[in-house]
C-alpha positions as CSV (number, residue, x, y, z in Angstrom):
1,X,-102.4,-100.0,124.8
2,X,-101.4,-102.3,122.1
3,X,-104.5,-104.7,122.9
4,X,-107.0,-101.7,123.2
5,X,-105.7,-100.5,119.8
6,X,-105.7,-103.8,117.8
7,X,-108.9,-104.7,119.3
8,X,-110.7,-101.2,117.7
9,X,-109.0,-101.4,114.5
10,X,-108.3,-105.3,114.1
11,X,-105.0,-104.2,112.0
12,X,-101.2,-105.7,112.5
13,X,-99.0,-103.3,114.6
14,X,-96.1,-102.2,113.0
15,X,-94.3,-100.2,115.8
16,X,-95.7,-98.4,119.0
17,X,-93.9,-95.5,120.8
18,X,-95.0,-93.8,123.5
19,X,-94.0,-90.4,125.5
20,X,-92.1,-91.3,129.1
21,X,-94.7,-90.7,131.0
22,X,-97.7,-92.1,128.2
23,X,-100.0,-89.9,127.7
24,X,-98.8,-89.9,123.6
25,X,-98.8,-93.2,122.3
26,X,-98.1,-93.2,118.4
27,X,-98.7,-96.5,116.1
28,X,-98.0,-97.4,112.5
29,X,-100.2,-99.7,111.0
30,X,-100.3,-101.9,108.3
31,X,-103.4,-100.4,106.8
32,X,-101.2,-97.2,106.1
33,X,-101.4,-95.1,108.5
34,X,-100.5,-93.7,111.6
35,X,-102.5,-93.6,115.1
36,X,-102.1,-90.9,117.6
37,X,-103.2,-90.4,121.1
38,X,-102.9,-88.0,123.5
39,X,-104.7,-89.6,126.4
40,X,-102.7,-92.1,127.7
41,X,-104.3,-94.7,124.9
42,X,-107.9,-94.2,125.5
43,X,-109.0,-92.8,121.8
44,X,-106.7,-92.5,118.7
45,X,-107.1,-90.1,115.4
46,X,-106.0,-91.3,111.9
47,X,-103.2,-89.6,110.4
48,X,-101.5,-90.8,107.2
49,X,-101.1,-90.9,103.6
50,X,-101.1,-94.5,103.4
51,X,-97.8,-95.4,103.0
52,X,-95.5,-98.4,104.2
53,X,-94.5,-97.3,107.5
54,X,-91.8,-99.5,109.1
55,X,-91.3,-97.9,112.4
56,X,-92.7,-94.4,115.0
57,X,-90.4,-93.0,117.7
58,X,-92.1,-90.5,120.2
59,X,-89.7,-87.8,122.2
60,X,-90.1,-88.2,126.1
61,X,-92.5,-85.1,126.2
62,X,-94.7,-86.5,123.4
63,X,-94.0,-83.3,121.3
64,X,-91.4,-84.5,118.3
65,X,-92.6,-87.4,116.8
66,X,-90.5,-89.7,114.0
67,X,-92.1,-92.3,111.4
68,X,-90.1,-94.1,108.7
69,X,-91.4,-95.7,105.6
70,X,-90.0,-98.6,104.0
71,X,-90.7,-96.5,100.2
72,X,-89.2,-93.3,100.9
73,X,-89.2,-90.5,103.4
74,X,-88.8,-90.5,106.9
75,X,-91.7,-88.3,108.4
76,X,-91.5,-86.1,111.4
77,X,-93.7,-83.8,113.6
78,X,-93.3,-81.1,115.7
79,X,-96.4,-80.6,117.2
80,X,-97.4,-84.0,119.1
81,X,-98.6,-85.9,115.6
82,X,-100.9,-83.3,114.6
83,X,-98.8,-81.9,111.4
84,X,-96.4,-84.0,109.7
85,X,-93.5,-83.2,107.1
86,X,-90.9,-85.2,105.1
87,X,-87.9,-85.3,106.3
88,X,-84.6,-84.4,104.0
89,X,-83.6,-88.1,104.8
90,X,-84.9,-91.0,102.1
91,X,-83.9,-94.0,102.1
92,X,-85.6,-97.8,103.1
93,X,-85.5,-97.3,106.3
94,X,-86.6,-99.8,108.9
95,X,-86.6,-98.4,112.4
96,X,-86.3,-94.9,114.2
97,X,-85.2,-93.7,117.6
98,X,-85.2,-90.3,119.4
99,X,-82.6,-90.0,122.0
100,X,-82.7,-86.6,123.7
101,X,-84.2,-83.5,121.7
């Protein structure tokens, strides 16, 4: 997955998560935004508002979704990537995980 991506979009990977059994794969960018796919890595779509992301965490079904960003809000979804919304956390974060949902 990681090749695939970085060979379509020739842009540094900031983090990769993917659902357990991954058929979502989220990645953050350095280009600002966020990649999501929801066949096992064959095609991404573009989400993002350009921002600094330093880190993507994707729940075991692929459904909740976490991003943080190194100026500001931690984003979330709840709909596999396709809608995201800040989070009342905001700080510099560096990295997310998602335990058990």
């Amino acid at each position: 997955v990681i090749s695939a991506v970085n060979s379509v979009y020739s842009l540094t990977l900031i983090g990769v998560s993917t659902s357990s059994d991954g058929k979502y794969v989220t990645v953050a960018q350095n280009n600002g935004k966020i990649y999501i796919s929801s066949n096992y890595g064959t095609s991404f779509v573009a989400y993002g508002d350009n921002s600094s992301w330093s880190g993507v965490s994707v729940s075991s079904n692929g459904d909740k979704q976490f991003t943080t960003r190194t100026n500001g809000y931690m984003r979330y979804s709840t709909d596999y990537g396709i809608t995201w919304s800040n989070s009342l956390v905001n700080e510099n974060l560096r990295a997310v995980t998602i335990n058990k949902i």
